[in-house]
Structure formats: C-alpha cells, structure tokens
N, C-alpha and C positions, 0 to 999 in steps of 0.2 A: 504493500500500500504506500508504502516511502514513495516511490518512483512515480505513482499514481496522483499522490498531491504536490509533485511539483511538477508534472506536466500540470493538475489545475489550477498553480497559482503561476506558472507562465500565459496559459489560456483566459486566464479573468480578463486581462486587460484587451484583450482583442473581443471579449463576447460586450462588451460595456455599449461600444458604438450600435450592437444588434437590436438594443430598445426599439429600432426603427422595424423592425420585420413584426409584426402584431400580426396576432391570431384569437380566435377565442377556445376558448375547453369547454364547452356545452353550453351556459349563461355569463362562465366568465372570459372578461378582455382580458389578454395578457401578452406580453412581447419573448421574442427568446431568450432576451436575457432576463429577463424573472423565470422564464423558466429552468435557465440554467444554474440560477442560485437555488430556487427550492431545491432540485434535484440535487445540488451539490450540497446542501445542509441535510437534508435526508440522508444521504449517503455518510456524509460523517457523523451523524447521529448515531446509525446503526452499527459505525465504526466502534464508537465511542462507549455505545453500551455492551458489545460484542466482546469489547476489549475489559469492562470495565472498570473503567476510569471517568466515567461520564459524572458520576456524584461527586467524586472528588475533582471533578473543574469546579460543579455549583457550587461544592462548601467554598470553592477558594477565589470564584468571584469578583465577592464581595471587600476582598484586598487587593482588585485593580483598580486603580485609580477615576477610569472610566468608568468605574459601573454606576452612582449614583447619579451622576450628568445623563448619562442612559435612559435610564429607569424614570428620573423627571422629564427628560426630551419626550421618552415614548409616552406618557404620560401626560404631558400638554397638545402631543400634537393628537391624542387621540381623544382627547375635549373637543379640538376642533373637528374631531370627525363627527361628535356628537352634536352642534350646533349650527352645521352646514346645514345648509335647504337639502342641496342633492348629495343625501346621507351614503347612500350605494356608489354615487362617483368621491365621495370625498373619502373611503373606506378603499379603493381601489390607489387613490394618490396615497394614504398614507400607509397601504401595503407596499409599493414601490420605492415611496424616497424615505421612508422613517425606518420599514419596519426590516425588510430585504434587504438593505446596505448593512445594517445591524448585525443581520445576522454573516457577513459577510467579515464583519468586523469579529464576529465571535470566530469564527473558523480564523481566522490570522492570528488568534489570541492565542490559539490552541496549535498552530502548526507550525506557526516563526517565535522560535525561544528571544525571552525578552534582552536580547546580548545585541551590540552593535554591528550593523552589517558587515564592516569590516575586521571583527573578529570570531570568525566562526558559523554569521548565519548564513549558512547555504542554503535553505527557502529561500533568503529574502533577497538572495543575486537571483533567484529564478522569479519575482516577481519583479525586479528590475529588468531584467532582461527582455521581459512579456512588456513591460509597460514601456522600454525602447524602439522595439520590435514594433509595435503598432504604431507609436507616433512618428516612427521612418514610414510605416508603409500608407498613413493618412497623412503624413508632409508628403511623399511622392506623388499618390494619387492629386493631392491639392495642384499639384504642379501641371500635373495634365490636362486635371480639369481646365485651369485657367488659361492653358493655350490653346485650348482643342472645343473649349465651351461643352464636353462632353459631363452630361450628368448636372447638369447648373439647370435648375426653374428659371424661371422667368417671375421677375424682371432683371434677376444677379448676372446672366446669361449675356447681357446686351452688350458690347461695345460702344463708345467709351465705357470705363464706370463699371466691368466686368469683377466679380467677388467669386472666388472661389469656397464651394460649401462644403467639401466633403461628404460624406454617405448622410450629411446630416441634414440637408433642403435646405437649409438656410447658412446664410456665412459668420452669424454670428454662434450658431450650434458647434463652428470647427475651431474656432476661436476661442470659444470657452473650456470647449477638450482639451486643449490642445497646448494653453499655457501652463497648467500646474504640472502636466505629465513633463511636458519641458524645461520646467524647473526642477522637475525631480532628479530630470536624467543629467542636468549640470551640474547640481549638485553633489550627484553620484560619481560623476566624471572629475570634481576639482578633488571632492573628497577621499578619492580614491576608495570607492565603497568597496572595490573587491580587493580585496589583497592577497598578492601575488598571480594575480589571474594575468593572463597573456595580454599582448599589448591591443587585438583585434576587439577585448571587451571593451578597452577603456576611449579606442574609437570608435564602438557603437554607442554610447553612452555619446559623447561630440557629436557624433553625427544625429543623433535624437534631435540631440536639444536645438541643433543648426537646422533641422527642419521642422521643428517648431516656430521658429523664430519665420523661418519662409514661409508657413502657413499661414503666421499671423498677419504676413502683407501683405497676401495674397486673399487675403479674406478681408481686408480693409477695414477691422474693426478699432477703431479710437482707442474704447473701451481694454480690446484684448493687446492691445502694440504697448500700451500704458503698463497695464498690468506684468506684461510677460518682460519688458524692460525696469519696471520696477522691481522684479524678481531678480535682473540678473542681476542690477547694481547694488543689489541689498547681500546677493552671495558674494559679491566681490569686495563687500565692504569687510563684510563679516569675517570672510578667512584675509589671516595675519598675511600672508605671503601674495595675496591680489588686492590688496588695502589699495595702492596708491594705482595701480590700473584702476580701482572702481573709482577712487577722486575724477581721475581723469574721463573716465567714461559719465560719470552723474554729468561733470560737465561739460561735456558736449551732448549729451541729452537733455541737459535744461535749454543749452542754447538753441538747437532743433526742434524742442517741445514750443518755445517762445518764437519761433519762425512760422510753425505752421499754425500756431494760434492765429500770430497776425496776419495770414493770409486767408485763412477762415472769415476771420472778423471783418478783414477790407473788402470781401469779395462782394461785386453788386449784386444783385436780384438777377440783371444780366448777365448771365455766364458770357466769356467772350473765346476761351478754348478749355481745353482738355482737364487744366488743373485749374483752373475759374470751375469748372463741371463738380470735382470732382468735391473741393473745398465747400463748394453751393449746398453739396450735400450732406457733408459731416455739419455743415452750420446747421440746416433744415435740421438732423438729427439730435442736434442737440436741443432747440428749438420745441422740439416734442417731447421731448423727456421731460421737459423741464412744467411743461400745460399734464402732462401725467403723472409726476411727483404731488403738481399742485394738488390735483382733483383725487390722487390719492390721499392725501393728508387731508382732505376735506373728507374724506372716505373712515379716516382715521378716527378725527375727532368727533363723530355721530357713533362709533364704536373703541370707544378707549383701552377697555379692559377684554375683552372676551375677543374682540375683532369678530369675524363674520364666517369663520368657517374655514374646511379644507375646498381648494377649489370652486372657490365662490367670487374669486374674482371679478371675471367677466361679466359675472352679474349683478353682483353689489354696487359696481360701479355708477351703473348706468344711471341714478338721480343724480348725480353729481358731476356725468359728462356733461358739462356747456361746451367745449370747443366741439360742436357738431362736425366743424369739415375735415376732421377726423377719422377715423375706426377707432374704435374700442382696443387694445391691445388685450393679449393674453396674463401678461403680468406687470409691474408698474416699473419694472426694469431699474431694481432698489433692492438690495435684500434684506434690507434695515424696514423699508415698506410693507412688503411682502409678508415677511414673517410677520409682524405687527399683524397686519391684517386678515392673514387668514390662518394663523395661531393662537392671535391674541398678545397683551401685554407677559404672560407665563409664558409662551412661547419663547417670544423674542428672547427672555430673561432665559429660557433654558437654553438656548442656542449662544447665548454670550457664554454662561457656563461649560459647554464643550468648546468653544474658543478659548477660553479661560484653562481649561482643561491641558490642552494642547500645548499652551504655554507650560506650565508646571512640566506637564512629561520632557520637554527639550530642555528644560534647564535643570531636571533632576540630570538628565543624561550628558548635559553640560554640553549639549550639542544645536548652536543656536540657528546651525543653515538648514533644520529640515524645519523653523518656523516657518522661511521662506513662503513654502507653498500656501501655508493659512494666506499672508500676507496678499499673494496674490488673486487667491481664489475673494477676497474680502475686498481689493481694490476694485478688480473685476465686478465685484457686487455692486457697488455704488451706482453705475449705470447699463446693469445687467443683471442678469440672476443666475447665479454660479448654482443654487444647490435645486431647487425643484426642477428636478426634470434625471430622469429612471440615471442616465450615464452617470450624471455629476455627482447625484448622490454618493453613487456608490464609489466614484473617486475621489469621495471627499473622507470617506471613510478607510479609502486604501492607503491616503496620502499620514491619514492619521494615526493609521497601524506601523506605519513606516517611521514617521516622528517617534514612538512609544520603542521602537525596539534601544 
C-alpha cells in the first residue's frame, strides 16, 4: 500500500483541475474530483481500520494543532448551510469546499510524517512532484492555447485582448490555480526541498514555477500577476542568501507596478491601439469591482451577523443591485466579502483562525517561506476568490498540509 499512496499523492494535484468534468450519481451533482477524494478517503478508511490504527489517529487528533480551527470552520460553514434559501445546493457547496478538502487534509495528516521535507519526507517530494508536474503541463497547455486560440470561449478567444484559460473557461480560473502551486514549487526549488535528489528535480521544480509565472501573463489577470509577484519577492526577501536580489526585484516591481497604473488611469474612453485596448480594460475591470464591493457591503450590512447563507449569493444580491447595466456576478470577487456573506460574521472569524493557524505551524517549524502561499492565495483574494470553488479548496488545504510538515 506504501507504493499505492504515493502514486495518490502525486495524482491529487493533477485530479484538482477535473472539478470541470461533472456528472450526476442518480439525484446527486458531483465532478471527478469529488469523486476521486470520496473514493480515496474510503479506501484509507478501510486501510486504516484493517490495519488498526484508525482509533489511535482519533485519540491523537485532538493534539494537532489544526483540529479545533477544523471543527469551528466545519461548524460555521454548516450554519450557513442551514440558513440558505437553496438548502440542497448550499449542502452540495459545503460538501465540496469545506467538507472534501478536509478530508483531504486528514489523509496528509496521516501519510506525510510531520518532519520537514527536506529531511526525510519522501511522500511529501511525491506530492511536490505531482503538484510541478501539473503546473508545467497547464503553463504549456496555457501556451498553446494563447497562440492557436485553441480551447479559449469567447469572448477571451478574440484578438487583440486574447486570455489564455486553461481546462478552466475562464482566464481568471488558471490564474488563481496556478499562482500558489507556483509559489510552492519556488519555494521548493530555493529551499532545496529534496535533499540530495538529482539535479533534473530541482529543474523541475524552476521550471514549474517559470510556467506559472507565463500563465499568469498569458491569462492577463491584474489580480493573479500581483499576487504570484508578491509571492516571489516575499521568498526572496525571506531566505538570507536572495535578500538583496528581492530588494532589487521589489524595486523594479514597484517601478513597473507604478507604470502601468498610470497608463491605466490616463487611458481615454477612446482606445486608440492595442495597449490603449488592453489598459481600457483592466481600468473597466476595476471599475466593476469596485460598484460590486459596494452593493456587497450594502448586502453586508442588512445581514451583519448570520450573513445569508451557502451559495446564496447571486440571489441575495439582487435588492441591492442599482448598477442595472450590469450582470449580476457569481461572487463579489472579495474573500473578506464573501465569506462574510454567505458564512456569516462566525464564519469569517473561523477562517481568520485557520489563517491564524497557518501562521503558528511555520513558525513553530521556524520555516517562514511556506507562509508565502497563504500570503498569496489572501492577496489574490482581495479582488478575486481564491477558496470557493471544488480546485482551490482543496489547494488550499494541500498548501497547508505542506506548511504543517
């Protein structure tokens, strides 16, 4: 069975993106990757009591750090299942991103011993490896798409102004995959996570994290270029021996951050070429965010404490859309928002405690670059939403199995 779970903790990170293939099982909705994880926690269930050892995880639980943060998360967000309108779709959201990553997170509890990757855990070089392995093979694919327009909806598809989206229909779906998993593997790569392993891992691990970085431009998201650039210079600041490359990298990233602001901001209503086009549009987008923060927080304060439910977004909304020449968005592209709203004020608080969480384990571990990821997956949040949604979840819990070792 050794052999067995580390082919499935190389294969996790390549089933993540599979959310996208949906099916039903008789009444219920479900995608491959929910089914991949039942099946895989089943199976090490049967493992675990086969073997048994299964009691003696439960008694000893209760001494991981994570498990009280748990137990309130699962616990707030399943309030909000109770006080959504659409109880049977807000029961399906909170099987997916609360309850399925979780259990995801208990199988890594149990199969990558809590010792740092570079002494000893060999699981946790095969879930690195898995989690390289996909982000080279969705930076390539991102690559094709965007010169071949092959696999791109419309309107991302178009010339000027083309976004590349990966297996995800949208270019902000490959974006938001695609920076933490990026940071993980730079990380892995400065840190030398594997030790003594050949020189071909530790250019797969560069070459990850260099096609993350091209996905992210190639996907044109503000959002994710911010994010995955404020990852790199926060590892660079952080290890002693890349300190004064990250000086030097922050600044010529502020000075470039402060270039395309102001060409954003000068640009007229009249485009007049290609980067007049292109700037028109991040301005637009921001623009909108900004009328959907609003009318969320007006969303907010008619519901302070309880918020409105799992997946009640799109509907709650609607007394308090005024910008009619609009659509309604999915979610209010905020995670600070979001959670708020359709968690509740216990919510949000329980989700700052597994942030809070995250911090404690890297600095019991004394190991302060795998905070990185939080950081970016939480920048990212500001004008986007890194965790609802089946993938992110669940790599949001991989990233933080990974902090913890």
């Amino acid at each position: 069975m050794k052999t067995f779970w580390k082919v499935w903790l190389f294969l996790l990170p390549f089933f993540l993106p599979l959310y996208v293939v949906r099916l039903n099982i008789g009444p219920l909705p479900t995608t491959l990757l929910e089914i991949f994880i039942v099946v895989s926690f089943a199976t090490w269930l049967i493992c675990k009591i086969y073997q048994r050892t299964l009691l003696s995880f439960i008694k000893n639980s209760p001494k991981c750090r994570w498990f009280y943060p748990i137990i309130i998360w699962l616990l707030a967000t399943l309030i909000a299942v109770l006080i959504a309108q659409d109880k049977w779709g807000a029961l399906g959201h909170w099987r997916a991103f609360m309850l399925e990553p979780i259990l995801v997170f208990v199988m890594f509890a149990d199969l990558i011993p809590p010792t740092p990757l570079n002494k000893g855990g060999a699981n946790g070089r095969w879930v690195m490896f898995g989690i390289a392995a996909v982000t080279i093979a969705l930076g390539v694919y991102s690559i094709v798409q965007y010169f071949t327009g092959f696999g791109i909806p419309a309107p991302w598809d178009a010339i000027p102004g083309r976004r590349a989206t990966g297996i995800f229909g949208f270019p902000n779906g490959l974006s938001l995959f695609m920076a933490p998993f990026g940071i993980a593997c730079f990380i892995a790569w400065l840190n030398k996570v594997w030790e003594g392993d050949s020189l071909w891992a530790r250019i797969l691990l560069l070459v990850a994290a260099a096609f993350a970085g091209v996905a992210e431009i190639l996907a044109q998201s503000m959002g994710g270029l911010l994010a995955f650039g404020v990852g790199i210079v926060l590892v660079l600041l952080i290890k002693k021996s890349t300190r004064k490359l990250g000086l030097v990298v922050t600044a010529i990233g502020a000075i470039a951050a402060c270039l395309v602001g102001y060409k954003i901001l000068s640009t007229q209503l009249r485009s007049t070429d290609l980067n007049d086009s292109l700037a028109l549009n991040k301005r637009w987008s921001s623009m909108v965010r900004t009328v959907i923060w609003s009318e969320s927080w007006e969303l907010i304060k008619a519901h302070p404490l309880a918020g409105t439910g799992l997946r009640s977004y799109q509907t709650a909304i609607i007394p308090f859309h005024k910008a009619t020449w609009m659509e309604i968005y999915p979610h209010p592209h905020n995670i600070i928002l979001m959670l708020w709203i359709e968690t509740g004020l216990f919510g949000l608080l329980a989700f700052a405690w597994l942030c809070v969480t995250w911090i404690m384990v890297v600095k019991k571990n004394k190991n302060w670059l795998w905070l990185v990821p939080l950081v970016v997956i939480l920048v990212h949040g500001m004008v986007d939403m890194p965790y609802f949604k089946n993938d992110l979840a669940a790599q949001f819990w991989i990233l933080a199995a990974l902090a913890t070792l």
